[in-house]
VEXROTI-14461 format. One record per residue (C-alpha): chain; residue number from 1; x, y, z; residue in three letters. Coordinates in Angstrom, 3 decimals, always signed. Example, Ala and Ser with C-alpha at 12.3 -4.5 7.8 and 13.67 -1.06 7.14 Angstrom:
+------+-----+----------+----------+----------+------+
| unit | pos |       c1 |       c2 |       c3 | code |
+------+-----+----------+----------+----------+------+
|    A |   1 |  +12.300 |   -4.500 |   +7.800 |  Ala |
|    A |   2 |  +13.670 |   -1.060 |   +7.140 |  Ser |
+------+-----+----------+----------+----------+------+
END
This chain:
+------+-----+----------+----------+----------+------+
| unit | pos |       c1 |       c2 |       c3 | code |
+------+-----+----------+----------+----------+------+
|    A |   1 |  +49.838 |  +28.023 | +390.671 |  Unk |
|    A |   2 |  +51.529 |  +24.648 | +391.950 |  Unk |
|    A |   3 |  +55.715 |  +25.116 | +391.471 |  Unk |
|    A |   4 |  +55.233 |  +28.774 | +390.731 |  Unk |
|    A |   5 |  +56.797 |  +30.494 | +393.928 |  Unk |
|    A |   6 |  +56.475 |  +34.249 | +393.133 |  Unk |
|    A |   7 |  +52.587 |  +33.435 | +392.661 |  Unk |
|    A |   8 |  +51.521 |  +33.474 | +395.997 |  Unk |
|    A |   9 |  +47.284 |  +32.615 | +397.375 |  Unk |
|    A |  10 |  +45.329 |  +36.288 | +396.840 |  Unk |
|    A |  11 |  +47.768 |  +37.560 | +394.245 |  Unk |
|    A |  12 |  +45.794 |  +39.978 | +392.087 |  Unk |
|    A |  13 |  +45.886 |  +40.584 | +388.619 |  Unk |
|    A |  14 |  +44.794 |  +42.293 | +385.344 |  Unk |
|    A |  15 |  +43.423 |  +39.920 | +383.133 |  Unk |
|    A |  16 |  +45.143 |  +40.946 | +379.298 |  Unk |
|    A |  17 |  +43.417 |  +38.315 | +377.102 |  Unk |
|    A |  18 |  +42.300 |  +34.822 | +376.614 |  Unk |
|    A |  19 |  +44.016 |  +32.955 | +373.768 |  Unk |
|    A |  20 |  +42.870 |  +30.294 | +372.028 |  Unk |
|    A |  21 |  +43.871 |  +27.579 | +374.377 |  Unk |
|    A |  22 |  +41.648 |  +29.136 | +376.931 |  Unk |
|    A |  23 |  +44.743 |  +30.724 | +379.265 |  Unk |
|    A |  24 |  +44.609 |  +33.752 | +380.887 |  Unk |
|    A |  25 |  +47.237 |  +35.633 | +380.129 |  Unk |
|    A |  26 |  +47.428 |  +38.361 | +383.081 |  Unk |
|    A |  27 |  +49.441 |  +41.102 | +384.591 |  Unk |
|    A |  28 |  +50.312 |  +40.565 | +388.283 |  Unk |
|    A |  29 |  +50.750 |  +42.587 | +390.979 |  Unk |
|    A |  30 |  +53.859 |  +40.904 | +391.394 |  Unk |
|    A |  31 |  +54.945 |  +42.048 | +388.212 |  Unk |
|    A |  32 |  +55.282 |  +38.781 | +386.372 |  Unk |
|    A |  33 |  +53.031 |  +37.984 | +383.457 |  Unk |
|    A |  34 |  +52.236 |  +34.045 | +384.143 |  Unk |
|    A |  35 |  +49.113 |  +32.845 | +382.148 |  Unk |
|    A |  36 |  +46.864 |  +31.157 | +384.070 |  Unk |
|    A |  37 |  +45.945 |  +27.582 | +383.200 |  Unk |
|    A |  38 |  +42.015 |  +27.170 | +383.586 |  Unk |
|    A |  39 |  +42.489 |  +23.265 | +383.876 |  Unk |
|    A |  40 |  +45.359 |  +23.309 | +386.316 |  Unk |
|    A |  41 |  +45.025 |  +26.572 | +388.077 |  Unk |
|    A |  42 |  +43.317 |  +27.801 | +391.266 |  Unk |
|    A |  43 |  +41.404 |  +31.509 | +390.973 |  Unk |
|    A |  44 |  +38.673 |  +33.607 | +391.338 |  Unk |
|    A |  45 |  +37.398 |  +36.968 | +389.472 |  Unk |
|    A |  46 |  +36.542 |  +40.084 | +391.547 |  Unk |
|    A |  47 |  +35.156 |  +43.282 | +390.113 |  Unk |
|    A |  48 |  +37.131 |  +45.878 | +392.207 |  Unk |
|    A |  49 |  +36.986 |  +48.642 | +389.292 |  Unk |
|    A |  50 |  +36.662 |  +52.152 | +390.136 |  Unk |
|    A |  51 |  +34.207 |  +54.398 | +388.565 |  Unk |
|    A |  52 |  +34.007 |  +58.203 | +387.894 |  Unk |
|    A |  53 |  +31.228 |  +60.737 | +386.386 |  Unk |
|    A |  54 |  +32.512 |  +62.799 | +383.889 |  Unk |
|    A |  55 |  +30.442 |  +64.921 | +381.777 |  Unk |
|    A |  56 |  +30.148 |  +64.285 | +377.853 |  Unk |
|    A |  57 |  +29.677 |  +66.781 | +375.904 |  Unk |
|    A |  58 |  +29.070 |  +65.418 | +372.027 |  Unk |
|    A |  59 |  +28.831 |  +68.087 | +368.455 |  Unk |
|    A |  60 |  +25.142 |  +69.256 | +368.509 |  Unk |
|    A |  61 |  +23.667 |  +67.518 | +371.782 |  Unk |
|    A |  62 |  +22.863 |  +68.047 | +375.207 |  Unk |
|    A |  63 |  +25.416 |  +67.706 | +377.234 |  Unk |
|    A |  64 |  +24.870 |  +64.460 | +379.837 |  Unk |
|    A |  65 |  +26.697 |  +63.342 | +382.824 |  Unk |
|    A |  66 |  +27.891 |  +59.310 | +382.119 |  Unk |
|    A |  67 |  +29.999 |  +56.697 | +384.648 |  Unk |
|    A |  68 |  +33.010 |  +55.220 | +383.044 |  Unk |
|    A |  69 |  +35.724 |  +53.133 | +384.452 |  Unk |
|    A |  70 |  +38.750 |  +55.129 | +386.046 |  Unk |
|    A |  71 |  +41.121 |  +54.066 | +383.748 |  Unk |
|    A |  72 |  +43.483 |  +55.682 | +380.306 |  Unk |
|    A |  73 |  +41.392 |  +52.947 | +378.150 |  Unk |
|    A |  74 |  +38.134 |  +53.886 | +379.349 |  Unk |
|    A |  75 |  +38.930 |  +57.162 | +378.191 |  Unk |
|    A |  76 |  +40.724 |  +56.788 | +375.117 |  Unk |
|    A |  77 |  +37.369 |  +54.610 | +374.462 |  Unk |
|    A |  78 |  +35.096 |  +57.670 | +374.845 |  Unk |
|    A |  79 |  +37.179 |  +59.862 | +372.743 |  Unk |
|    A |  80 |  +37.701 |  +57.789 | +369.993 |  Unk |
|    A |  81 |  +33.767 |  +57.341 | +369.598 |  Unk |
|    A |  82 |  +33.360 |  +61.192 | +369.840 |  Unk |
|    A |  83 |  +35.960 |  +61.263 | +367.043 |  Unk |
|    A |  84 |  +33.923 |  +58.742 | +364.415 |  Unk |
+------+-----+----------+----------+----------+------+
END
């Protein structure tokens, strides 16, 4: 990000959403929460998620052993489709 000193080459992020105006607004590493610019701006996606077995256990089935992504939202994702 030219003129953007805190944003430094190989500064990761968590991408938060894409608005209409195609930016990508993020959360850095560094803290700051700089959208990226996908005209003007330099970048590159990785996959680096981490991902655990847990075992689900759903009202009147089998229970089955499923990979989910090591994260609070992953979870909260689960749950709230057990709770439909």
């Amino acid at each position: 990000m030219e003129g953007e000193d805190k944003m430094y080459n190989g500064l990761k992020g968590t991408i938060r959403m894409v608005d209409d105006a195609s930016q990508i607004h993020m959360k850095w590493d560094n803290s700051s929460s700089l959208a990226i610019n996908t005209e003007y701006d330099i970048f590159e996606t990785i996959d680096d998620r981490q991902m655990i077995s847990v075992i689900l256990l759903e009202p009147g089935k089998m229970a089955k052993i499923v990979e989910i992504e090591d994260s609070l939202e992953s979870l909260q994702e689960v749950l709230k489709k057990l709770c439909l």
